[in-house]
C-alpha positions in Angstrom: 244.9 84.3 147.5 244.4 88.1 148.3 240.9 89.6 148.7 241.3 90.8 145.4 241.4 87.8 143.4 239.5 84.8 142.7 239.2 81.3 144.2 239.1 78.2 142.3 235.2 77.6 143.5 234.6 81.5 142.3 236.4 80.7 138.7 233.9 77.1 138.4 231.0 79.2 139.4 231.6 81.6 137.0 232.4 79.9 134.2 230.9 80.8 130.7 230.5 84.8 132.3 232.8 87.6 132.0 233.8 88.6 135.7 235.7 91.6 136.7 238.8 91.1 139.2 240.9 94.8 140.5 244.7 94.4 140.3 245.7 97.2 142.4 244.9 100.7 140.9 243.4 98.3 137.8 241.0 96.5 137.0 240.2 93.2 134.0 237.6 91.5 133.0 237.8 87.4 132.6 236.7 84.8 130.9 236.5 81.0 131.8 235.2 78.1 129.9 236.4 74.2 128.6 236.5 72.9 125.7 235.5 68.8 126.1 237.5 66.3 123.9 236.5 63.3 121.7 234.9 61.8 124.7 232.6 64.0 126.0 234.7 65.5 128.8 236.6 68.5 129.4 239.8 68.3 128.0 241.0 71.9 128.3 240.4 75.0 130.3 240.5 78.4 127.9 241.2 81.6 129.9 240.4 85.3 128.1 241.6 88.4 130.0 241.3 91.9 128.9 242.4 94.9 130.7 239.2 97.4 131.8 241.7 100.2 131.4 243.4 99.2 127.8 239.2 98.4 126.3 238.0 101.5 127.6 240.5 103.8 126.5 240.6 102.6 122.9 236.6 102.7 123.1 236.7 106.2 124.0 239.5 107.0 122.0 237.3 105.5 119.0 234.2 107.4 119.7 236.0 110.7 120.1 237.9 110.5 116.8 234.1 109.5 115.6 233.2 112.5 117.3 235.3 114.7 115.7 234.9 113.9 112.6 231.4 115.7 113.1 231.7 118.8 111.7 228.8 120.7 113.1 229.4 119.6 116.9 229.2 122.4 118.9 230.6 120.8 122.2 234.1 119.6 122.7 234.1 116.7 124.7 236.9 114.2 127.0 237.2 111.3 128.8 239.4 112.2 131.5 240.4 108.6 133.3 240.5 107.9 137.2 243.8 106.3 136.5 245.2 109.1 135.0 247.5 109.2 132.2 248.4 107.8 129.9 244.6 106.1 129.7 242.8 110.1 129.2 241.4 111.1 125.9 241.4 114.6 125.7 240.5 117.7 123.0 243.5 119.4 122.0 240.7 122.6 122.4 240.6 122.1 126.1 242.9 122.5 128.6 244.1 119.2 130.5 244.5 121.0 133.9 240.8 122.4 133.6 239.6 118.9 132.5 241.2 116.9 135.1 240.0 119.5 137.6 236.2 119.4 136.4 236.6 115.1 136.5 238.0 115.5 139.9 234.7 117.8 141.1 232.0 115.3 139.7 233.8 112.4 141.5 234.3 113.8 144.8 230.2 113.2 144.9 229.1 111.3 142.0 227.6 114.4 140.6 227.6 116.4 137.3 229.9 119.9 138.1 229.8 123.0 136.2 231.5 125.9 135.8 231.4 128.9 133.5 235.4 130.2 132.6 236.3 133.1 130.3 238.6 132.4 127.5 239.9 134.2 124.9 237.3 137.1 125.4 234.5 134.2 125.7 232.2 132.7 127.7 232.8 129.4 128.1 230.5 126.4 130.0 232.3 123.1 131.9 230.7 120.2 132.5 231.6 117.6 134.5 229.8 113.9 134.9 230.8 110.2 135.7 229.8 107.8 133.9 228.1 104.7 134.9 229.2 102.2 132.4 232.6 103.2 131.9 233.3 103.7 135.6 236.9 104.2 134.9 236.1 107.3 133.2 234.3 110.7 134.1 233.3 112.8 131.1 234.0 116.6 130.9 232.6 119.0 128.3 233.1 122.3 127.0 231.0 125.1 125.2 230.2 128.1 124.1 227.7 130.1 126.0 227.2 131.8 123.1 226.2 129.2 120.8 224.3 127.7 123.8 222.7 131.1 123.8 222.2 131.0 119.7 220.8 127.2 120.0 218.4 128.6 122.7 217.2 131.6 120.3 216.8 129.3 117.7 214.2 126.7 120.0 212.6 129.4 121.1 211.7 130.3 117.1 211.0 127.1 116.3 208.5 127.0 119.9 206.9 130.4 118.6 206.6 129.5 114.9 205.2 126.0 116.3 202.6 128.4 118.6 201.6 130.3 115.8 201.0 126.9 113.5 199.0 125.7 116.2 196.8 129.1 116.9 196.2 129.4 113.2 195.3 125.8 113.1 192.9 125.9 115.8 191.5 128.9 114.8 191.1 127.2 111.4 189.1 124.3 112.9 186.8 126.6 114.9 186.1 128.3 111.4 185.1 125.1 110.2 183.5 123.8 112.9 181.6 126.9 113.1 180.7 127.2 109.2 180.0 123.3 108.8 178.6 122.2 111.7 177.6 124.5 114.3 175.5 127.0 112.1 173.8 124.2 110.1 172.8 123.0 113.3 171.5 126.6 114.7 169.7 126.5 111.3 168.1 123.5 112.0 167.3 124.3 115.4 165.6 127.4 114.9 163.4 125.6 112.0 162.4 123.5 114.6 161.5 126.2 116.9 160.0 128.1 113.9 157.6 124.4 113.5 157.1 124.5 117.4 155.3 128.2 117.0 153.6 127.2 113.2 155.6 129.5 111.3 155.6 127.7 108.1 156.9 130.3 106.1 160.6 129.8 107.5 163.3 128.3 105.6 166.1 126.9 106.9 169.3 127.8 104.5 170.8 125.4 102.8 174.9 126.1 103.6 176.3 123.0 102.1 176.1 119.9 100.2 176.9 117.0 103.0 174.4 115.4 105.3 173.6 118.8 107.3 172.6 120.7 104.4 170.4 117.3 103.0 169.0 117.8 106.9 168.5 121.5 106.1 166.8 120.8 102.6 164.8 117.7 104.3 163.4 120.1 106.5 162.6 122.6 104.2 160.2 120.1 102.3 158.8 119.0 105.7 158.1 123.0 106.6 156.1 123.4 103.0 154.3 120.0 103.5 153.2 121.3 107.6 152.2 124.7 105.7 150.3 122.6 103.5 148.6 121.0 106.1 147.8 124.5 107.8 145.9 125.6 104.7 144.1 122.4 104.3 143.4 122.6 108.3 142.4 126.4 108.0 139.9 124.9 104.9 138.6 122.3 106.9 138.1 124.4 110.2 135.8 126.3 107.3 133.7 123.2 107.1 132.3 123.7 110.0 129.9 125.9 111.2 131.1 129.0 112.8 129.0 129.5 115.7 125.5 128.1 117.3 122.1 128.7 116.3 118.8 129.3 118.1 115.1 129.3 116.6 112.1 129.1 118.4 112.9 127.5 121.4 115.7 125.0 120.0 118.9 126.0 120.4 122.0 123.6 118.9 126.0 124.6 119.0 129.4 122.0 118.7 132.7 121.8 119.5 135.3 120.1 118.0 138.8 119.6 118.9 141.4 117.7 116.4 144.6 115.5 117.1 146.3 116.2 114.5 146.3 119.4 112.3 144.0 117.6 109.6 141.3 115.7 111.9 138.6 113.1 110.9 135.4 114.7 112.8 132.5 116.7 111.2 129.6 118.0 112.6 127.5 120.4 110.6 123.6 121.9 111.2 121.5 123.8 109.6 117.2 125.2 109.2 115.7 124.3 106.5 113.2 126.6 106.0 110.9 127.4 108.7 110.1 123.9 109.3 112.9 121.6 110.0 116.0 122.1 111.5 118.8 119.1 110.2 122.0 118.5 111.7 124.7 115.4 111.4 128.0 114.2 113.6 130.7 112.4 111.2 133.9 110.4 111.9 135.9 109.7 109.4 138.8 106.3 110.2 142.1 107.8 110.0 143.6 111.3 109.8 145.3 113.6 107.4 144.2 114.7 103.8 142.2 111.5 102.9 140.1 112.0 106.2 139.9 115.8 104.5 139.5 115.1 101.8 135.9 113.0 102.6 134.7 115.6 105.1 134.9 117.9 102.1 132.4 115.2 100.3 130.1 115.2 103.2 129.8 118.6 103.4 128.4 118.9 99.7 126.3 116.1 100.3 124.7 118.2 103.9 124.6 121.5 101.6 122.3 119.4 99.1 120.5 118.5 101.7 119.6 121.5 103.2 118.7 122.6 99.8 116.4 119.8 99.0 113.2 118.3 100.5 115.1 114.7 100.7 114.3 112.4 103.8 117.6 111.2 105.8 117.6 107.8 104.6 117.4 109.1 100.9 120.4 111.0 101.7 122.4 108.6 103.5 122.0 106.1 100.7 123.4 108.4 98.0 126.2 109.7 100.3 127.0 105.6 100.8 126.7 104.8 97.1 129.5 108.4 96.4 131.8 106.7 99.1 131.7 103.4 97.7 132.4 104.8 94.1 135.4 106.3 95.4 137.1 103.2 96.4 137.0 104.4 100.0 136.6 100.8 102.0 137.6 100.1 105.3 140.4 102.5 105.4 138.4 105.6 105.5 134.8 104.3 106.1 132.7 107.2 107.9 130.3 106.6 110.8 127.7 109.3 110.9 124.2 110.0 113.1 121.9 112.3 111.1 118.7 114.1 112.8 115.7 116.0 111.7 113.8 118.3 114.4 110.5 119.0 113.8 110.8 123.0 115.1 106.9 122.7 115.7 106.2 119.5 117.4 109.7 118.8 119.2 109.6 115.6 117.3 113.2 114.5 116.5 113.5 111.8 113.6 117.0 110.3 113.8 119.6 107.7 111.6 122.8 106.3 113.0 125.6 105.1 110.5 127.5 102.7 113.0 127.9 105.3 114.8 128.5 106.1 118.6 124.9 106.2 120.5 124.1 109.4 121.3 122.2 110.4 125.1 119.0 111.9 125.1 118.8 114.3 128.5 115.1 114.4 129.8 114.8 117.2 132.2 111.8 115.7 133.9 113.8 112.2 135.4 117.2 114.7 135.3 119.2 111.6 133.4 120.6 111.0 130.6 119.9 107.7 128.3 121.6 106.3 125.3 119.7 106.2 122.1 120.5 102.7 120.7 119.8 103.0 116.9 122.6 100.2 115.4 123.5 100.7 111.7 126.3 99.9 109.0 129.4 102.5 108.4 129.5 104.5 105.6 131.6 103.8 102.3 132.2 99.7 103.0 129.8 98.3 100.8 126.9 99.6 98.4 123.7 98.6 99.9 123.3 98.8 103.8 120.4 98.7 106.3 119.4 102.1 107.2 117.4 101.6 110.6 115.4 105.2 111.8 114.2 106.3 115.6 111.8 109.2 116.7 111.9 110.9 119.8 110.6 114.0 121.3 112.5 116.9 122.8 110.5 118.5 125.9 111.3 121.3 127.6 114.5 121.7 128.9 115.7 117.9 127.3 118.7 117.8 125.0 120.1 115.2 123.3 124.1 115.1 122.8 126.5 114.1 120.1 129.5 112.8 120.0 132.6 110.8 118.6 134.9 108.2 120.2 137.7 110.1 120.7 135.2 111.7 124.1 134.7 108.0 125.3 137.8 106.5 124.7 139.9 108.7 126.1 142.3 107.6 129.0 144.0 109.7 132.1 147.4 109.3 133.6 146.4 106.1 135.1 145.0 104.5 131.8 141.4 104.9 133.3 138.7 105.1 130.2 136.0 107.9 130.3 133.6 105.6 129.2 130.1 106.0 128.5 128.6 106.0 132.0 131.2 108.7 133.3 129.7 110.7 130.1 126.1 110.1 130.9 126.9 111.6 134.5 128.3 114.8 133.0 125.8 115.5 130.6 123.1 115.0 133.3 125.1 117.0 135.4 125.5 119.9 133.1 122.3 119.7 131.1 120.7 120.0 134.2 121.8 123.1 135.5 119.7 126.0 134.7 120.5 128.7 132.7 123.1 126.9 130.8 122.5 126.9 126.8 123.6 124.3 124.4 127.1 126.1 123.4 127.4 125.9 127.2 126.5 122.2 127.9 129.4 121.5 125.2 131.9 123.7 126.5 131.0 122.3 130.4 131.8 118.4 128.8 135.1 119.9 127.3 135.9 121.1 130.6 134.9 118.4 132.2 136.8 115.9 129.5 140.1 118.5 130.1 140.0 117.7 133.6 139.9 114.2 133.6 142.8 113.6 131.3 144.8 115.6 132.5 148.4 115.6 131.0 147.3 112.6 128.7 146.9 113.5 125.4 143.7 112.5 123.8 143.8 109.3 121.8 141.6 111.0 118.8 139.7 114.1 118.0 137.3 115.1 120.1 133.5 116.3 119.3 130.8 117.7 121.2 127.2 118.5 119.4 124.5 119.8 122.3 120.5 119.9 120.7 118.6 121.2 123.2 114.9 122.8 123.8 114.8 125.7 126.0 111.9 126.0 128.2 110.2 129.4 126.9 110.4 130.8 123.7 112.7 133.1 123.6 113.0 134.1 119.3 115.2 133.3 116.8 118.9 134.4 116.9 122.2 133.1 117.3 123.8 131.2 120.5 
């Protein structure tokens, strides 16, 4: 057998596949399989063959009538065959010549050819391409440049309609976005920053009804609770006295820093006629209105005392047996260390409510001692076990007040201040001379500042400096 044709060992190994074989200029595709008999083996040998040239011809033939039969087409389209006639399918709109021309230029490299010829007054565009599957044929195409050209107009609309949906579309979003998201949250944030500087007044605007506007209206009720909290602070910065005072040659001032906007410390002093002069350091468990709102009751109870001739215990008692009537407890108990100075004698008579020992600074041994007086909180149950001291303040001593939140303060590294660090301050301060009580205070402040640094303090912060100058220097205020 020729080159061209198959061997018996080709036909058994490709049995059951279609396989081409070229006659000549032609070409065919075959078939080979058995059919086996009653007994299992083959019996007979069935052989299909079908001419490449006849199947593709009528398959193009087929699709192009399909083709035609499409009214709106705007190509006209052939099949011009490498066999030549009679196997080509061509449009009776195109010229054969031109056809067979344009197939000849995209076989000579296996690329598509064009070409742009005038007919009839018109413009018209030649394509040429082979085909892979049906490699017998090379397809050629012709249109109109200017329906091309109408077709292009018409994307080009569609592209700048499509633009313009898009613009508006975005511009749309960023509306929204803007309006529903981006302005509530500029709201928001400058509430916060109006909170930051204690502007209370401000109100963020309610712009809508989803969860930025319930945000908006949340903080809104938080604003006019904090401006709340401002007047009751401003009312309870009025519970305590203003500035110093100085009769004779005692001298007393405090300072007191809170937390929180509503603090639990209280320190208040006061003369009592010519005689005495009576003075008290309060703190109060817990912070807020509660804590207020019992620093308020103390203070009437300290006004009736300076009014009255009552002894501390006496008014200790009473102030006990109020707290406990109010259902107080545990939650809000009050420690408290009440004093009476004899402005005469020096003598100091004192009363500590489980309160924080306070140090008495003599200037003669230049060091400052705790005054251990141990006694029950205030407001946890009805009786309690009031236990009294006496002292005397000589020239130059002091004796020092103070709450927990001075002691039990940590810096960075989580040291505690402690009670001997304050001891050494105090001596250190109290004994400088020339230093007055409101000075001494301010000096442990400083002092306290320093240590802590960055920390914040752990609770509020009081300072309450007695002391008795050396001379007499008159009455007046420090």
């Amino acid at each position: 057998m020729g080159k061209d044709f198959l061997s018996a060992d080709q036909i058994i190994a490709g049995m059951k596949k279609f396989q081409i074989v070229r006659l000549g200029a032609g070409s065919g595709m075959f078939y080979e399989n058995t059919l086996l008999g009653d007994d299992g083996q083959p019996e007979w040998l069935v052989h299909v063959g079908i001419d490449r040239n006849n199947f593709q011809y009528h398959y193009c033939k087929s699709e192009y009538q399909a083709l035609r039969r499409t009214n709106d087409l705007p190509i006209r389209l052939s099949a011009v065959s490498n066999v030549k006639s009679p196997w080509c399918v061509v449009d009776e709109a195109m010229d054969q010549q031109t056809a067979e021309r344009m197939a000849s230029l995209a076989n000579v490299g296996r690329v598509i050819a064009r070409e742009v010829r005038r007919e009839h007054g018109e413009e018209m565009l030649w394509i040429g391409f082979p085909c892979r599957i049906l490699d017998n044929y090379t397809l050629v195409a012709k249109a109109s440049l200017g329906n091309v050209s109408i077709a292009i107009d018409q994307l080009w609309r569609q592209l700048w309609l499509l633009a313009g949906m898009l613009l508006c579309s975005g511009a749309l979003m960023a509306w929204l976005l803007t309006e529903q998201v981006l302005l509530p949250l500029r709201d928001v944030t400058t509430g916060i920053e109006a909170i930051a500087r204690r502007d209370f007044r401000h109100r963020v605007p309610v712009r809508s009804t989803d969860e930025l506007g319930d945000i908006a209206g949340l903080m809104n009720r938080v604003t006019e609770g904090m401006r709340d909290l401002e007047v009751a602070r401003v009312v309870q910065e009025s519970l305590l006295p203003a500035e110093g005072i100085m009769v004779g040659e005692f001298e007393i001032a405090g300072i007191s820093r809170a937390m929180t906007d509503i603090g639990g410390d209280y320190f208040d002093y006061t003369v009592i006629g010519d005689s005495h002069l009576v003075g008290l350091v309060g703190d109060v468990a817990g912070h807020g209105v509660s804590a207020a709102l019992i620093m308020g009751m103390a203070k009437s109870a300290f006004s009736l005392l300076a009014r009255s001739d009552q002894p501390l215990d006496a008014f200790v008692t009473a102030f006990n047996e109020l707290l406990v009537s109010q259902g107080v407890k545990r939650k809000h108990m009050m420690t408290m260390f009440c004093f009476a100075l004899d402005l005469k004698t020096g003598q100091l008579d004192v009363l500590n409510s489980g309160h924080n020992f306070p140090f008495h600074f003599k200037a003669e041994l230049g060091t400052a001692q705790e005054i251990e007086i141990v006694g029950h909180p205030l407001g946890v149950r009805k009786k309690i076990v009031l236990k009294r001291g006496r002292l005397e303040l000589g020239p130059g001593d002091a004796l020092v007040l103070y709450t927990d939140g001075l002691i039990e303060s940590r810096n960075t590294s989580g040291v505690v201040i402690g009670y001997q660090r304050l001891a050494g301050w105090i001596a250190d301060h109290a004994s400088r001379p020339g230093k007055n009580a409101k000075q001494v205070a301010g000096a442990i402040f400083d002092a306290f500042d320093e240590f802590i640094g960055a920390e914040p303090a752990g609770d509020d912060v009081t300072v309450v400096c007695l002391r008795r100058c050396p001379l007499v220097t008159g009455g007046g205020n420090v």
